[in-house]
BALOBA-1460 file (C-alpha; in Angstrom, 3 decimals):
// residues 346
<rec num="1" residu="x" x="15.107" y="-1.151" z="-3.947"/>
<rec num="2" residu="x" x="16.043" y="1.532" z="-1.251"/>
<rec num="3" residu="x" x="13.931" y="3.991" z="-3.373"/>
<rec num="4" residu="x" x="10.867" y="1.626" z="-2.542"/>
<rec num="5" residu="x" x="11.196" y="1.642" z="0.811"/>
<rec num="6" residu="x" x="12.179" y="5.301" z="1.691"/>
<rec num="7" residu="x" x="7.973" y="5.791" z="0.243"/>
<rec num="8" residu="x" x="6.990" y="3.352" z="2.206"/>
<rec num="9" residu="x" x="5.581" y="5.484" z="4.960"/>
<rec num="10" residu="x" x="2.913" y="7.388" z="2.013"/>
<rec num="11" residu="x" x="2.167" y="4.002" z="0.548"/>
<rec num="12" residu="x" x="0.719" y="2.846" z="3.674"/>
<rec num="13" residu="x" x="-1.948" y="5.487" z="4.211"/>
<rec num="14" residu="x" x="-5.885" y="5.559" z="3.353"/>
<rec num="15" residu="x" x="-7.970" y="9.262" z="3.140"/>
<rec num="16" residu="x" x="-10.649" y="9.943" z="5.444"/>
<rec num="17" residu="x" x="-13.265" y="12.658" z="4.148"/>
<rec num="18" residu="x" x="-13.697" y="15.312" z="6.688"/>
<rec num="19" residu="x" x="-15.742" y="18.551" z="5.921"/>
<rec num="20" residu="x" x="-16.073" y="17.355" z="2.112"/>
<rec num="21" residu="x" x="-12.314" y="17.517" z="2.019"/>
<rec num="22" residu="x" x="-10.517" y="13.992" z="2.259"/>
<rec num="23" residu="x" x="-7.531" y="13.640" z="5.040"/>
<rec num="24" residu="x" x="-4.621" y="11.596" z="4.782"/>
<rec num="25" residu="x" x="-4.546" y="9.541" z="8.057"/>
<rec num="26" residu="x" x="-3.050" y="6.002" z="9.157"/>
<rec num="27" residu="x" x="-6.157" y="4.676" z="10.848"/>
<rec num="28" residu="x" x="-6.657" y="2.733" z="8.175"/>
<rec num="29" residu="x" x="-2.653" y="1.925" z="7.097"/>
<rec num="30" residu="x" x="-1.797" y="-1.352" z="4.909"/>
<rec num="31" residu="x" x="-2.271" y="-4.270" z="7.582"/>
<rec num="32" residu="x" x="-0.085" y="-7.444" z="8.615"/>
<rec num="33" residu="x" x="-1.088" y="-9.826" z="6.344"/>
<rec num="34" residu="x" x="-2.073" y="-7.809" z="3.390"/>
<rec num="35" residu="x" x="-0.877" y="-9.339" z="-0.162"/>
<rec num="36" residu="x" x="-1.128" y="-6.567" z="-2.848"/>
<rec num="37" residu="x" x="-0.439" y="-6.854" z="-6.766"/>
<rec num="38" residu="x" x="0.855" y="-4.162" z="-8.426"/>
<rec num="39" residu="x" x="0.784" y="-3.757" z="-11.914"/>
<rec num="40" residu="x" x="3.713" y="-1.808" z="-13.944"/>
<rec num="41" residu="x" x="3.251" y="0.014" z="-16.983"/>
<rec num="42" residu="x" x="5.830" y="1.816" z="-19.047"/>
<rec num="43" residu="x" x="4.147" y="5.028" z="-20.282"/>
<rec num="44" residu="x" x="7.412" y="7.202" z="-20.858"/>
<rec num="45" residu="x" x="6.648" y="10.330" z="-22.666"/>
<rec num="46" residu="x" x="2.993" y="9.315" z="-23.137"/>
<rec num="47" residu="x" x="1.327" y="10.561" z="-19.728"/>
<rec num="48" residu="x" x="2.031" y="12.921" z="-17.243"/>
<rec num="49" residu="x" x="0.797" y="13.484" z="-13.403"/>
<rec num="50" residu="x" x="-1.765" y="15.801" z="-14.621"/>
<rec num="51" residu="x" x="-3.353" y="18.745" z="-12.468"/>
<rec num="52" residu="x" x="-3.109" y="18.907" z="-9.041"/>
<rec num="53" residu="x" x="-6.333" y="21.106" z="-7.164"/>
<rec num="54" residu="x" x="-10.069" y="20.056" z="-6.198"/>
<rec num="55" residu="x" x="-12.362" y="17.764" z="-7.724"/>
<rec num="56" residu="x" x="-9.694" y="17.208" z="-10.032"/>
<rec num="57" residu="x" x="-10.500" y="13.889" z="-12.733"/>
<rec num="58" residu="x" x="-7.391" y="11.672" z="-13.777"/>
<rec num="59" residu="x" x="-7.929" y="9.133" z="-16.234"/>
<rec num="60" residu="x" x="-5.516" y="6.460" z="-16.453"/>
<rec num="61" residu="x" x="-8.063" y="3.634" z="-17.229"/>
<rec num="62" residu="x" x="-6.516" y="2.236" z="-20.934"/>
<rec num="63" residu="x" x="-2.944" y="1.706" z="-19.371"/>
<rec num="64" residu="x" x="-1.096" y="-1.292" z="-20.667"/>
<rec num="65" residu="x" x="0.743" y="-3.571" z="-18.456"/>
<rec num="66" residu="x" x="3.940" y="-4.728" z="-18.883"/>
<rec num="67" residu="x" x="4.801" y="-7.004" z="-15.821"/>
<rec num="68" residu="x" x="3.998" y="-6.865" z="-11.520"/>
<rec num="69" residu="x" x="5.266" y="-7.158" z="-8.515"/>
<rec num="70" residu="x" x="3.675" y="-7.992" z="-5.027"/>
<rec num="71" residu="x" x="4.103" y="-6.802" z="-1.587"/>
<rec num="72" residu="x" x="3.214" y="-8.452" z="1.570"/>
<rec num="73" residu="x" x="3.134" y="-7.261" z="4.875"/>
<rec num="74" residu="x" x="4.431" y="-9.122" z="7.592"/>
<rec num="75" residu="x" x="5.177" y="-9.142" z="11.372"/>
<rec num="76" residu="x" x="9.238" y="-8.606" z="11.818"/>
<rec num="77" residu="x" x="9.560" y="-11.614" z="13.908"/>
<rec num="78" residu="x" x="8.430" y="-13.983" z="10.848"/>
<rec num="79" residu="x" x="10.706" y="-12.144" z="8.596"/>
<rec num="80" residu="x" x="15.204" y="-13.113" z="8.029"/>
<rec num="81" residu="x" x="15.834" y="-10.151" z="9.651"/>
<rec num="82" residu="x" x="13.378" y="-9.161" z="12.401"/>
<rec num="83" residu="x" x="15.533" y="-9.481" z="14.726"/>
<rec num="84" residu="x" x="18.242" y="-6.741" z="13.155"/>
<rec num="85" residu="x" x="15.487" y="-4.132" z="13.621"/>
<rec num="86" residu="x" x="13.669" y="-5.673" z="17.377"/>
<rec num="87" residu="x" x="11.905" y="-2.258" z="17.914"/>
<rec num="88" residu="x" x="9.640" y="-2.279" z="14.186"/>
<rec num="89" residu="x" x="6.272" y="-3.718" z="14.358"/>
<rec num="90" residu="x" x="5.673" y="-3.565" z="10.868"/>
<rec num="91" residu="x" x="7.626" y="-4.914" z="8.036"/>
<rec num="92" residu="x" x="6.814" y="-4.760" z="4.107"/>
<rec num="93" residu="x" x="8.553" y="-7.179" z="1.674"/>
<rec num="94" residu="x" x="8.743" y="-6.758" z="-2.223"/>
<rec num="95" residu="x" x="9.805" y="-9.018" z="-4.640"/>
<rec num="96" residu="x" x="10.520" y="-7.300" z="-8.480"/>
<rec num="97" residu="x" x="11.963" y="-9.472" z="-10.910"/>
<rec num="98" residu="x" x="14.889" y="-10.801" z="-9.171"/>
<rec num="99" residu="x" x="15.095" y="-8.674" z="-6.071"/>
<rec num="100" residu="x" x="13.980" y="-9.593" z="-2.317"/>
<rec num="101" residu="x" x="13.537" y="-6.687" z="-0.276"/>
<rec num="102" residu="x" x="12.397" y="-6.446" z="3.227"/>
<rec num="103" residu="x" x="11.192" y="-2.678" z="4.965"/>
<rec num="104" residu="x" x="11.145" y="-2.154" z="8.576"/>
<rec num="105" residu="x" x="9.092" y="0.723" z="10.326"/>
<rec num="106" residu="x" x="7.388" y="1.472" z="13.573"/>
<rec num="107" residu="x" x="3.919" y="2.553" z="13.475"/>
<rec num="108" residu="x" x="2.146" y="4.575" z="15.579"/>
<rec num="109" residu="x" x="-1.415" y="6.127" z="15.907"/>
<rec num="110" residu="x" x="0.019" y="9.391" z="14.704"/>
<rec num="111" residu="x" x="3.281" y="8.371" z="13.316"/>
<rec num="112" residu="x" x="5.467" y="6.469" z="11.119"/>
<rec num="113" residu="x" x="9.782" y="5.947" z="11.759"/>
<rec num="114" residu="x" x="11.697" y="4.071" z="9.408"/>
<rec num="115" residu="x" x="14.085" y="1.822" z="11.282"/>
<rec num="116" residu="x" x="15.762" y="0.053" z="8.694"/>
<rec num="117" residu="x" x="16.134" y="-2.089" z="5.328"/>
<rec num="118" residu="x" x="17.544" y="-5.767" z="4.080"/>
<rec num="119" residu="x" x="17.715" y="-7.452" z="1.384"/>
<rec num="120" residu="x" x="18.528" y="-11.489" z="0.345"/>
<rec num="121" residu="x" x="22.078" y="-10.065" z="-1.191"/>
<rec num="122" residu="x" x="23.191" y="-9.660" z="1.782"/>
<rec num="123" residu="x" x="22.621" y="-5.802" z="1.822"/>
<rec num="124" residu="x" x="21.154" y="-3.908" z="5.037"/>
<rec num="125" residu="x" x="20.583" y="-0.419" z="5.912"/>
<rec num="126" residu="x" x="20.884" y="0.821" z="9.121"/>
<rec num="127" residu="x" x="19.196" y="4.775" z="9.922"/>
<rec num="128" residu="x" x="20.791" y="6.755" z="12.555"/>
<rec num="129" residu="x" x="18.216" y="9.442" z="12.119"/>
<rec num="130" residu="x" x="15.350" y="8.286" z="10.451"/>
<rec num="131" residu="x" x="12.410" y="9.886" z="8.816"/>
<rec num="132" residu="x" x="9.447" y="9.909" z="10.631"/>
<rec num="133" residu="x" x="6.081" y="11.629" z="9.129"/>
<rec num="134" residu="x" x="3.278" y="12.313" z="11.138"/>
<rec num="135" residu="x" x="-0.940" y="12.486" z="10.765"/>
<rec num="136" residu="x" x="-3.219" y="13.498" z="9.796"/>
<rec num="137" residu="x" x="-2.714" y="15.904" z="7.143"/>
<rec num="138" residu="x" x="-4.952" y="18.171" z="5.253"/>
<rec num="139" residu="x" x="-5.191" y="19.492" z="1.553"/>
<rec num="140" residu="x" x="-1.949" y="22.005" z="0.671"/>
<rec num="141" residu="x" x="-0.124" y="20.865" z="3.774"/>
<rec num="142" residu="x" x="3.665" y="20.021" z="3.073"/>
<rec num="143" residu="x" x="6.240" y="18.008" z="5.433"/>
<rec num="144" residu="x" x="9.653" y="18.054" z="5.115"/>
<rec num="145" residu="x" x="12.215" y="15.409" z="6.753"/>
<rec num="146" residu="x" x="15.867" y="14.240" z="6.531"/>
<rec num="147" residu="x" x="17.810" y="11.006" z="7.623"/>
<rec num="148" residu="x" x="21.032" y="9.773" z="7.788"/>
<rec num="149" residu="x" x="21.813" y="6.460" z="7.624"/>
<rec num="150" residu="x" x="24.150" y="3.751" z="5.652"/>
<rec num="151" residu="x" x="23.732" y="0.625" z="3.631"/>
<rec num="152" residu="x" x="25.725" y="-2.003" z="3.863"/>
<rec num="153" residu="x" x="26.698" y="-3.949" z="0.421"/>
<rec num="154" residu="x" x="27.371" y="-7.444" z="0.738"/>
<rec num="155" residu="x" x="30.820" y="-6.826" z="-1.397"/>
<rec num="156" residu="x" x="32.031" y="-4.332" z="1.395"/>
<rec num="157" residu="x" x="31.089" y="-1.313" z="-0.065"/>
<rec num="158" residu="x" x="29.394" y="1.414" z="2.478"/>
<rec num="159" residu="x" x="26.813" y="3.687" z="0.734"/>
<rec num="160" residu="x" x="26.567" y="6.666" z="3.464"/>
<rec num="161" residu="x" x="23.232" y="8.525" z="2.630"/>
<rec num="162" residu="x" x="21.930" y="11.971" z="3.658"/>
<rec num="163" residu="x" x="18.252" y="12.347" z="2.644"/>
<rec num="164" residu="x" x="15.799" y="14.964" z="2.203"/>
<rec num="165" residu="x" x="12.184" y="14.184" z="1.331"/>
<rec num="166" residu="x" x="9.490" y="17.023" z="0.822"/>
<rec num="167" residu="x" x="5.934" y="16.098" z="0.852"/>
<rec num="168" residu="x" x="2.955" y="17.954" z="-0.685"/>
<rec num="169" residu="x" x="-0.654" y="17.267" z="-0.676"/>
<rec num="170" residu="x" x="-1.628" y="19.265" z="-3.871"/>
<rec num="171" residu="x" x="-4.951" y="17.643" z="-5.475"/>
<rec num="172" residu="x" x="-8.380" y="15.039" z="-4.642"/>
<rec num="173" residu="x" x="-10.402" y="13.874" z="-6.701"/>
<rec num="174" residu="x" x="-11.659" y="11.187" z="-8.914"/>
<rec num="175" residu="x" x="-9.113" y="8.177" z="-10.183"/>
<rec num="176" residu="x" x="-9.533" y="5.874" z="-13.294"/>
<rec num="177" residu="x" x="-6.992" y="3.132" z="-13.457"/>
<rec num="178" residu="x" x="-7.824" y="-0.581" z="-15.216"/>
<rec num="179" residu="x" x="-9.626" y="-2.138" z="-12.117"/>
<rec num="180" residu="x" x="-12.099" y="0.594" z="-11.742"/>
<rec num="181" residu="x" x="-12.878" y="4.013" z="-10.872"/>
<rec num="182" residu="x" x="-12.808" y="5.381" z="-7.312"/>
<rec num="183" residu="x" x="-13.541" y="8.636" z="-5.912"/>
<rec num="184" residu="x" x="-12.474" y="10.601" z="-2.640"/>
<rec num="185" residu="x" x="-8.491" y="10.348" z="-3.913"/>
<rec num="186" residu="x" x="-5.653" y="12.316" z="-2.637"/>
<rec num="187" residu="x" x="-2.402" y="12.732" z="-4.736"/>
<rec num="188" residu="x" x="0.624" y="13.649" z="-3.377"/>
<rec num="189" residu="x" x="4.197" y="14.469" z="-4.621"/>
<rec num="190" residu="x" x="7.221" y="12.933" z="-2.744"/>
<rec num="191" residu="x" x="10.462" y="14.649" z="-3.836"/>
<rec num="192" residu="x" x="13.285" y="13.270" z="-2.608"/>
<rec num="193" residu="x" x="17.195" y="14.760" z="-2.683"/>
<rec num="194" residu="x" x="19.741" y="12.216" z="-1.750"/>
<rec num="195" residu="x" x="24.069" y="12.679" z="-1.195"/>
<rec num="196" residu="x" x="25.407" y="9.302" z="-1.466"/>
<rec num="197" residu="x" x="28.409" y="8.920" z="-0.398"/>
<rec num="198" residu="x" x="30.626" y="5.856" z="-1.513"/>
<rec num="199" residu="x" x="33.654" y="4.136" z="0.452"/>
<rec num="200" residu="x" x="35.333" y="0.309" z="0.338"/>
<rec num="201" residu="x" x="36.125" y="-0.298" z="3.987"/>
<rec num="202" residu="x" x="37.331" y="2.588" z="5.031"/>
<rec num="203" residu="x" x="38.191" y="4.239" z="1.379"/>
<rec num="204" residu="x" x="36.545" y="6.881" z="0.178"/>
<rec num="205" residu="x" x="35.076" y="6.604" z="-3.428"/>
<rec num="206" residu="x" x="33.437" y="9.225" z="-4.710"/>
<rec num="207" residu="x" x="29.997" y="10.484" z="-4.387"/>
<rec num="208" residu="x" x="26.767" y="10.764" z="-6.191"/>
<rec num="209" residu="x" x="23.536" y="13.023" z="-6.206"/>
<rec num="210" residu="x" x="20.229" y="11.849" z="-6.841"/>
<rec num="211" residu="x" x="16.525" y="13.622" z="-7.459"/>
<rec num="212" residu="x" x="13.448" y="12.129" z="-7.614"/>
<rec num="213" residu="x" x="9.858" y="13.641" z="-7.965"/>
<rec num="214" residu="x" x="6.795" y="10.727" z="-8.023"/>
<rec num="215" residu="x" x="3.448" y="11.119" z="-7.469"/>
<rec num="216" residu="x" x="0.431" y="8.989" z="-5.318"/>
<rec num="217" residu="x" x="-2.614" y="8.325" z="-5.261"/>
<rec num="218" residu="x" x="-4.527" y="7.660" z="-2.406"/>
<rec num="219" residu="x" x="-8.494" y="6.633" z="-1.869"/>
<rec num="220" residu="x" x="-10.907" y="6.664" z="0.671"/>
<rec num="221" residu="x" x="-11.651" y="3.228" z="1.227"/>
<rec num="222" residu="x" x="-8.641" y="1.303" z="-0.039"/>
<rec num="223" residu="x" x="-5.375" y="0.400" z="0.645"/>
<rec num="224" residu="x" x="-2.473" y="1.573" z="0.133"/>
<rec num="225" residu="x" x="-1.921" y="3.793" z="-2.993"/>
<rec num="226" residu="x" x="-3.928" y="3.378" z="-5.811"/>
<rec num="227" residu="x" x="-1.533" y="4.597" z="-8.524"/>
<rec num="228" residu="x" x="2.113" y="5.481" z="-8.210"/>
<rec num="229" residu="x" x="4.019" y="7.514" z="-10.981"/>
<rec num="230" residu="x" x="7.505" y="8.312" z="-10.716"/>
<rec num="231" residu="x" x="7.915" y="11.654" z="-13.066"/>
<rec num="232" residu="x" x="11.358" y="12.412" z="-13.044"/>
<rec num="233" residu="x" x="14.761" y="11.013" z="-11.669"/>
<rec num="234" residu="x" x="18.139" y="12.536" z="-11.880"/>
<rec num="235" residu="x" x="21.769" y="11.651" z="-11.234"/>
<rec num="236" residu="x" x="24.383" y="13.826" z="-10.887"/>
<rec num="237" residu="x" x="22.022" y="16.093" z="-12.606"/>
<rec num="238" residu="x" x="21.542" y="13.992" z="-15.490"/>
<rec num="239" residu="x" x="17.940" y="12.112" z="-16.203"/>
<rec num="240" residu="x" x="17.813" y="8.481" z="-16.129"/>
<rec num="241" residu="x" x="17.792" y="6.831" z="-19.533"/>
<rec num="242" residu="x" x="16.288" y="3.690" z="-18.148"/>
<rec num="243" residu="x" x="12.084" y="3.759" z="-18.685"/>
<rec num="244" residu="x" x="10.669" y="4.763" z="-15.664"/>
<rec num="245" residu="x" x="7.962" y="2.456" z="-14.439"/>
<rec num="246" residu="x" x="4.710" y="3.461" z="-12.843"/>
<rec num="247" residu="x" x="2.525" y="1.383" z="-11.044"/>
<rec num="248" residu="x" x="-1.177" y="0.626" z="-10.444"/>
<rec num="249" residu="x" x="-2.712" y="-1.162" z="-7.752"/>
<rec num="250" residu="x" x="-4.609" y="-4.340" z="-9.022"/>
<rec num="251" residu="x" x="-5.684" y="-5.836" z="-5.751"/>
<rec num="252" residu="x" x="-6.794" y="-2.958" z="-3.532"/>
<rec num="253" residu="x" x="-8.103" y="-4.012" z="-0.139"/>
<rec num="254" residu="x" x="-11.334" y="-2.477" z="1.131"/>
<rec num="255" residu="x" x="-11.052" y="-0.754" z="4.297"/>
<rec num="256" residu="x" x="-13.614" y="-1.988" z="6.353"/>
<rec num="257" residu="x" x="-14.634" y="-0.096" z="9.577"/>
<rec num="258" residu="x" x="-12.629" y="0.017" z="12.235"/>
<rec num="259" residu="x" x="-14.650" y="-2.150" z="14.542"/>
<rec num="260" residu="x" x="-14.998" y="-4.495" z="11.359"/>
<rec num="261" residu="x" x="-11.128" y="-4.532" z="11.270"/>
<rec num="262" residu="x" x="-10.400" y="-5.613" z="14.548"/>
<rec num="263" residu="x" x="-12.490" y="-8.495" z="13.410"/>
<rec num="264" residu="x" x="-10.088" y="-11.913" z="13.111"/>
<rec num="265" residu="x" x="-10.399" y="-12.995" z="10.093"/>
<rec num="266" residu="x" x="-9.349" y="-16.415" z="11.250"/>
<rec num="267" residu="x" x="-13.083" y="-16.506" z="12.279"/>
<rec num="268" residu="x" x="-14.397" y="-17.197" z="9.419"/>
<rec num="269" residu="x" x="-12.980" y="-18.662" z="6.103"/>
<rec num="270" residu="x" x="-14.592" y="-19.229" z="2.225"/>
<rec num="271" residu="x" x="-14.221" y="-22.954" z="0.420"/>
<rec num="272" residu="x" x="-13.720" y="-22.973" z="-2.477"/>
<rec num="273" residu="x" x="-11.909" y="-19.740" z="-2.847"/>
<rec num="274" residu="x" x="-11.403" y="-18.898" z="-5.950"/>
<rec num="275" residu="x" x="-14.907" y="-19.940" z="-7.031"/>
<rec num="276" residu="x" x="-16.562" y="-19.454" z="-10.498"/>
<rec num="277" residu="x" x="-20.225" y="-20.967" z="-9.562"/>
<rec num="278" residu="x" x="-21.089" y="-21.273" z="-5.275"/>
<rec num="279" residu="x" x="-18.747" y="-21.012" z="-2.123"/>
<rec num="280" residu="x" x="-19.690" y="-21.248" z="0.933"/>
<rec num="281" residu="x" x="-18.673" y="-19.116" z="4.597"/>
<rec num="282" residu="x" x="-17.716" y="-21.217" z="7.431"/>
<rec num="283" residu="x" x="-17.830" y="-19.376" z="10.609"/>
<rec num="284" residu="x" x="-15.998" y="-20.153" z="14.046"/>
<rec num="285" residu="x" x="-18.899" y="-19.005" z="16.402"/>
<rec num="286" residu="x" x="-22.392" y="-20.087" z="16.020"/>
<rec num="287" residu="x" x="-25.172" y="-18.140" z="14.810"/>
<rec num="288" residu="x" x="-27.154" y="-16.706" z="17.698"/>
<rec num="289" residu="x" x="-30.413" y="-16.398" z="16.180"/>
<rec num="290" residu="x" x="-32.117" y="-16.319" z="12.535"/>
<rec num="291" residu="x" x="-31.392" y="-12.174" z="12.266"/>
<rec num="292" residu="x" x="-27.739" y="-12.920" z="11.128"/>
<rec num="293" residu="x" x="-27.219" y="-11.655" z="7.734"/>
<rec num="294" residu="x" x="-24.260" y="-11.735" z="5.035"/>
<rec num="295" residu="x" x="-23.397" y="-8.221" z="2.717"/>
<rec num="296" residu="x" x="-21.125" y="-8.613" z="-0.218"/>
<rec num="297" residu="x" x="-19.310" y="-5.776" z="-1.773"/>
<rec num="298" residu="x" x="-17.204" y="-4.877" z="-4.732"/>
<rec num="299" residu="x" x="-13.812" y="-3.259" z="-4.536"/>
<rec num="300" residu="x" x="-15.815" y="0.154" z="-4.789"/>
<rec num="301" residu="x" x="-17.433" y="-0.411" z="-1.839"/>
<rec num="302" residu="x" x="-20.399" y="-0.878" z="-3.571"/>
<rec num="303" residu="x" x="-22.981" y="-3.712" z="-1.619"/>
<rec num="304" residu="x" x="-23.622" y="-6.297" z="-4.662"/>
<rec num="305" residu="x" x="-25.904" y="-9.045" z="-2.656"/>
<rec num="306" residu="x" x="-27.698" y="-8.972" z="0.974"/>
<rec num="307" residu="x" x="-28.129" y="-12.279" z="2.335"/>
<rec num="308" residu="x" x="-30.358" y="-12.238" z="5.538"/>
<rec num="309" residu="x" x="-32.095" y="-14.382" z="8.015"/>
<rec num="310" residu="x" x="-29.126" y="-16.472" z="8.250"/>
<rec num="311" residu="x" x="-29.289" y="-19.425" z="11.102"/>
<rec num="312" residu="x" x="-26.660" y="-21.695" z="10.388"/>
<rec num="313" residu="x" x="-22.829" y="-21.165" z="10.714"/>
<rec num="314" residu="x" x="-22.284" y="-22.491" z="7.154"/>
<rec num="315" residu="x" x="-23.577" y="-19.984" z="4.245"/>
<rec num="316" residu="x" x="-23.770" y="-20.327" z="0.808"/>
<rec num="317" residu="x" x="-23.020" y="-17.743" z="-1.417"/>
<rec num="318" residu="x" x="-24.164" y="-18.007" z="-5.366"/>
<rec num="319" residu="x" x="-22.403" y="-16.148" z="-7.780"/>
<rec num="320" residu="x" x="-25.638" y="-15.079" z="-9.556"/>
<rec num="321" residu="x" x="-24.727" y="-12.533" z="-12.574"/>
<rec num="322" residu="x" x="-21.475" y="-10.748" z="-10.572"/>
<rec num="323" residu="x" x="-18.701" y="-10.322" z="-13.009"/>
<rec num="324" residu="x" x="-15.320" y="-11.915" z="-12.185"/>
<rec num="325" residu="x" x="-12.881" y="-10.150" z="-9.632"/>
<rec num="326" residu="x" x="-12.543" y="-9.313" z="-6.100"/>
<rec num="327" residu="x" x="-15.377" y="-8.899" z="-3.542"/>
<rec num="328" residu="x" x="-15.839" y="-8.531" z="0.349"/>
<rec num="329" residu="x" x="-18.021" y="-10.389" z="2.775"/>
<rec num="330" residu="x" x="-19.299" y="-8.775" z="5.911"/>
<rec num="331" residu="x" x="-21.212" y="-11.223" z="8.334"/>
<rec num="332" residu="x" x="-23.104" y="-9.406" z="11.294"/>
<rec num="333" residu="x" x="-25.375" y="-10.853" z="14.148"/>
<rec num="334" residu="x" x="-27.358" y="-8.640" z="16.974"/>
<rec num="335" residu="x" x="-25.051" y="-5.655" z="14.915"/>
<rec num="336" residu="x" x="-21.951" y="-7.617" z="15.980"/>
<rec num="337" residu="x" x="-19.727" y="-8.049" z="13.210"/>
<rec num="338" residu="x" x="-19.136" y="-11.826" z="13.340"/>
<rec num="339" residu="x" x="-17.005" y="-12.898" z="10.266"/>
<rec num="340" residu="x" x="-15.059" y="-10.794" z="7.250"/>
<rec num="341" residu="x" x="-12.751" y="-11.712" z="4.678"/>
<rec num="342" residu="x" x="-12.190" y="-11.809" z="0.631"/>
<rec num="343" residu="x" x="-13.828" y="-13.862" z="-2.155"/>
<rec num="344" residu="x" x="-12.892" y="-14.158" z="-5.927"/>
<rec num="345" residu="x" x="-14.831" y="-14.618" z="-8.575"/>
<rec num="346" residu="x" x="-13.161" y="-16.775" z="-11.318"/>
């Protein structure tokens, strides 16, 4: 689990386009709140990361899944161990199979620091100089970063880590993955070079050497990553025999913009939610006048229905002929951006 969390910083990025080229930024990160599914899919020895470059095509869209995990973001004062880290403002927790792992970070406009790690075993890791990576970042740029810091194993043993990560921003393109095909992505390659260093107490036990290489993708519009394939690991200079799992993102969330964002979305809710026939929009705040009007959207971004000339703070929505899946509502009135938030279609 300490793997997941040392990538935390790239999963929580979107890509703005600028010039025709896309830009990694945080403007858009992963927000408090957020629920994502991901989707694993063992494809050892069948796939590889492909090309990296411009206007570069990947097609991952018949992979096979094999389980999932989610991730939630949270505020660290809602979280067990908030109050170990006091200075994050953004925690991540992921549950896979029968782990519990909770990610702390501070995020700035420009910036990201890791801070720290827990899990329900018991385990924390403390960083006494973290990794911080910083935005935005263009096409063929590369960062490089290293930490220190130690975990602490609930059965005494001290893991004392020195870390190197290298970051490159080598291809964008177009993505195809099972839920759909999305343009304006940015991959990157993480590498990361880790001495960990093993002692009971105050006994020392040996040490180990790891490498990893995985890739991300990244789109426009969504967050966080798309796809993530991890390529190759090593220990002590030997590969892994374990299948290495690669994941896709099933639930991407549209990124909205940013005046849409600041939106509440405890201003307006759906009921029913899931719905397979009507649902209909409650909104906090009363329609002004009959120029209000209602925009749906697909997990492309695509607009799928326009309802206008709304009057009432209660709108129905029909489901009409839109396949099952995910969608976005975006309620406006006078240009004021009144009401936002997810439906699915069952």
């Amino acid at each position: 689990m300490r793997k997941n969390f040392l990538l935390l910083v790239m999963i929580l990025l979107t890509v703005k386009v600028m010039n025709a080229q896309p830009q990694l930024t945080i403007a858009n990160m992963m927000q408090i709140g957020d629920t994502t599914l991901m989707i694993r899919f063992d494809t050892t020895g069948k796939i590889n990361e492909g090309p990296g470059g411009t206007d570069v095509i990947w097609d991952y869209s018949d992979l096979d899944s094999v389980n999932h995990y989610h991730r939630y973001s949270l505020d660290p004062p809602s979280t067990p161990y908030g109050n170990h880290y006091p200075t994050a403002n953004f925690c991540e927790r992921s549950i896979i199979d029968a782990s519990d792992f909770y990610g702390y970070a501070i995020f700035n406009s420009d910036s990201v620091t890791q801070v720290g790690a827990a899990g329900v075993s018991g385990d924390s890791t403390v960083y006494y100089e973290p990794i911080t990576s910083h935005y935005p970042v263009t096409y063929l740029s590369t960062q490089v970063d290293t930490s220190i810091y130690t975990m602490f194993m609930h059965n005494g043993l001290q893991l004392r880590i020195h870390e190197r990560q290298t970051i490159i921003y080598d291809g964008y393109g177009t993505l195809k993955i099972p839920v759909g095909t999305f343009t304006n992505v940015v991959r990157h390659s993480l590498e990361t070079y880790i001495i960990d260093s093993m002692y009971m107490n105050t006994t020392f036990m040996g040490v180990d050497t790891f490498y990893e290489k995985n890739y991300y993708w990244v789109a426009e519009n969504y967050r966080p990553e798309l796809l993530r394939m991890l390529v190759i690991q090593l220990q002590n200079g030997v590969p892994k025999t374990s299948a290495i799992p690669y994941y896709y993102n099933k639930t991407p969330h549209l990124n909205l913009p940013t005046s849409v964002v600041k939106t509440s979305n405890n201003n307006s809710f759906a009921y029913p939610n899931p719905f397979s026939e009507t649902t209909t929009v409650y909104l906090n705040s009363s329609i002004r006048d009959g120029n209000a009007c209602c925009k749906i959207y697909n997990v492309l971004g695509e607009e799928v229905q326009n309802i206008s000339n709304i009057n009432t703070n209660e709108i129905k929505i029909e489901r009409n002929n839109l396949p099952a899946g995910i969608y976005f509502y975006k309620i406006s009135d006078k240009n004021k951006i009144t009401g936002i938030g997810k439906l699915i279609v069952q």
